[in-house]
C-alpha positions as protocol buffer text, in pm:
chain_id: "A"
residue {
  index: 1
  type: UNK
  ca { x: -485 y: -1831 z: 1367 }
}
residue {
  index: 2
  type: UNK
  ca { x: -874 y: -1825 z: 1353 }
}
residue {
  index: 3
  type: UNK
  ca { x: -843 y: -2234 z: 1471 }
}
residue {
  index: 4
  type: UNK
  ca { x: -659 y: -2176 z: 1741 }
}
residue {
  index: 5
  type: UNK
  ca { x: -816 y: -1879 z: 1896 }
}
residue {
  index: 6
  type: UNK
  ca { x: -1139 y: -2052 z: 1878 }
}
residue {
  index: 7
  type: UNK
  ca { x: -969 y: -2315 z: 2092 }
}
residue {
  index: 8
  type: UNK
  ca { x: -888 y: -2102 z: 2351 }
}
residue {
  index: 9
  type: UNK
  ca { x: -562 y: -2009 z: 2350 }
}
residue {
  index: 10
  type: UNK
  ca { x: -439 y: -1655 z: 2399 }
}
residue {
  index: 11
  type: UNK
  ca { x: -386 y: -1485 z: 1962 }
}
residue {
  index: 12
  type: UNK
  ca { x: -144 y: -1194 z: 1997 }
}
residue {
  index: 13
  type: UNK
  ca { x: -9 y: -1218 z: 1623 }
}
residue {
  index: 14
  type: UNK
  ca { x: -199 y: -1158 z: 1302 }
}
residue {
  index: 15
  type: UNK
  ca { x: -415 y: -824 z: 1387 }
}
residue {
  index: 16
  type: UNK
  ca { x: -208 y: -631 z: 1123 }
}
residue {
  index: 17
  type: UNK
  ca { x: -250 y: -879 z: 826 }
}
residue {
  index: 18
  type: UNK
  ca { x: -634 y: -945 z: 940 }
}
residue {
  index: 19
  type: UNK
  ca { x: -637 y: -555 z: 834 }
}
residue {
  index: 20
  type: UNK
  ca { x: -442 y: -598 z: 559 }
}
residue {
  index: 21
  type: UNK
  ca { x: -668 y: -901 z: 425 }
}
residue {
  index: 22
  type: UNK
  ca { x: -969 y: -659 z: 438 }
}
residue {
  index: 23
  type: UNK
  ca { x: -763 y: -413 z: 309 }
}
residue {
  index: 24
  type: UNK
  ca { x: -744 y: -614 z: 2 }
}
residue {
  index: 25
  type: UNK
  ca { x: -922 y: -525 z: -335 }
}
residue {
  index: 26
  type: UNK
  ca { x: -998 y: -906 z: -383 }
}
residue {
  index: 27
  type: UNK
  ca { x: -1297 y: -1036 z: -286 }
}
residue {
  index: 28
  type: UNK
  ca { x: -1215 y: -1383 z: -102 }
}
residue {
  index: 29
  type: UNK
  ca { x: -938 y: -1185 z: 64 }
}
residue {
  index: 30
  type: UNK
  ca { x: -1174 y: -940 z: 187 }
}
residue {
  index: 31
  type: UNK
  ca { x: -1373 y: -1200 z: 311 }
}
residue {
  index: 32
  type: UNK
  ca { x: -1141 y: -1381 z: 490 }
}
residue {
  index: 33
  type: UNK
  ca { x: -1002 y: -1066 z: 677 }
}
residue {
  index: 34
  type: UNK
  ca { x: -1364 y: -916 z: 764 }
}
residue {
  index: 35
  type: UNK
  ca { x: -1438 y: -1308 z: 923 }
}
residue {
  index: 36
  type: UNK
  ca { x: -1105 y: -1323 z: 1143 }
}
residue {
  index: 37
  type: UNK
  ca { x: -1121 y: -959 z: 1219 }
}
residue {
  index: 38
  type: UNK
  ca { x: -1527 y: -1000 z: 1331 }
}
residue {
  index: 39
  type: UNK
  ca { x: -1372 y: -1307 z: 1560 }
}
residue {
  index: 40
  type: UNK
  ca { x: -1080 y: -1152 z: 1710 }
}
residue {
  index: 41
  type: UNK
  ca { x: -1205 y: -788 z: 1747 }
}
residue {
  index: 42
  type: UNK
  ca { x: -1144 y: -661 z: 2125 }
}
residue {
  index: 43
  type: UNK
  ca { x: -1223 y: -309 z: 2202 }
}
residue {
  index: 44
  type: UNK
  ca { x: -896 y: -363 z: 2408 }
}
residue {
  index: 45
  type: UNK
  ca { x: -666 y: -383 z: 2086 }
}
residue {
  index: 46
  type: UNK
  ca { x: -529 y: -159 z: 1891 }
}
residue {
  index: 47
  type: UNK
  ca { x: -539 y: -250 z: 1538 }
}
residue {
  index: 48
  type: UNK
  ca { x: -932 y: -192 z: 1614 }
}
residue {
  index: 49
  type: UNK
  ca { x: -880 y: 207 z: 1495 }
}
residue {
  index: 50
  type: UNK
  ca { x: -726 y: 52 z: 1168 }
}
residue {
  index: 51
  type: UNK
  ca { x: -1031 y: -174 z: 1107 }
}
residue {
  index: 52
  type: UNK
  ca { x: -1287 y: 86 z: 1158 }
}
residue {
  index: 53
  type: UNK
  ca { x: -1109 y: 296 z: 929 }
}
residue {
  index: 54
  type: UNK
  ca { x: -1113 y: -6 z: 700 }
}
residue {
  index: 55
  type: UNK
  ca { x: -1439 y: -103 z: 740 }
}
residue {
  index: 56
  type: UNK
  ca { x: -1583 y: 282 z: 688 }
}
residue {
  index: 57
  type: UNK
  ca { x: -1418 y: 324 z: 399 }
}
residue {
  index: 58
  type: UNK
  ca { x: -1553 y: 41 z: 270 }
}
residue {
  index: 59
  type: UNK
  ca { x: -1907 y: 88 z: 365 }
}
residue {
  index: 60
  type: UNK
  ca { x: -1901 y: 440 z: 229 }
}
residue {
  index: 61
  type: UNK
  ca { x: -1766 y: 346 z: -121 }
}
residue {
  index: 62
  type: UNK
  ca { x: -1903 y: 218 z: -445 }
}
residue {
  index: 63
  type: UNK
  ca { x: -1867 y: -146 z: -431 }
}
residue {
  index: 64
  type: UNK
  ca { x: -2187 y: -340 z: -325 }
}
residue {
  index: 65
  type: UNK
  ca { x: -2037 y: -619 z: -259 }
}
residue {
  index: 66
  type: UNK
  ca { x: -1792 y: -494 z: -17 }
}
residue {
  index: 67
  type: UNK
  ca { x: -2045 y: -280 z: 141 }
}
residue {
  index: 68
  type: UNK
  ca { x: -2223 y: -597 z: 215 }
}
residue {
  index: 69
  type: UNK
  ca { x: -1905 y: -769 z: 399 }
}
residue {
  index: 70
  type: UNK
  ca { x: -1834 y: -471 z: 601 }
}
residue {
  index: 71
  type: UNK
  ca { x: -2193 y: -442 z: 715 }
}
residue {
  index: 72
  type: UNK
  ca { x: -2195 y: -798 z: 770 }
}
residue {
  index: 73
  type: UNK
  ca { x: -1904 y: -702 z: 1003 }
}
């Protein structure tokens, strides 16, 4: 999805399991979902309330790590 959006072509599927990848409690999940939802995030979409949410939750919790890859975000 991330491949062909960076062609150029118009990405209207995917938003929800981009969320659900940073969603994840596995790290290279996490990772992968924080770096398509960084590409694809439009102030214009909707599943950009679920990733704050996402990304706030993990910022204020107790895992470094993930703290780091939202930040990053």
């Amino acid at each position: 999805m991330l491949y062909i959006y960076m062609l150029g072509y118009d990405v209207d599927f995917g938003h929800m399991e981009a969320v659900s990848l940073i969603s994840a409690p596995k790290y290279p999940e996490k990772q992968v979902g924080y770096i398509v939802t960084s590409s694809l995030l439009n102030e214009n979409h909707d599943f950009l309330r679920l990733a704050i949410n996402t990304v706030r939750n993990d910022i204020i919790g107790r895992n470094e790590t993930f703290q780091c890859l939202a930040l990053t975000m």
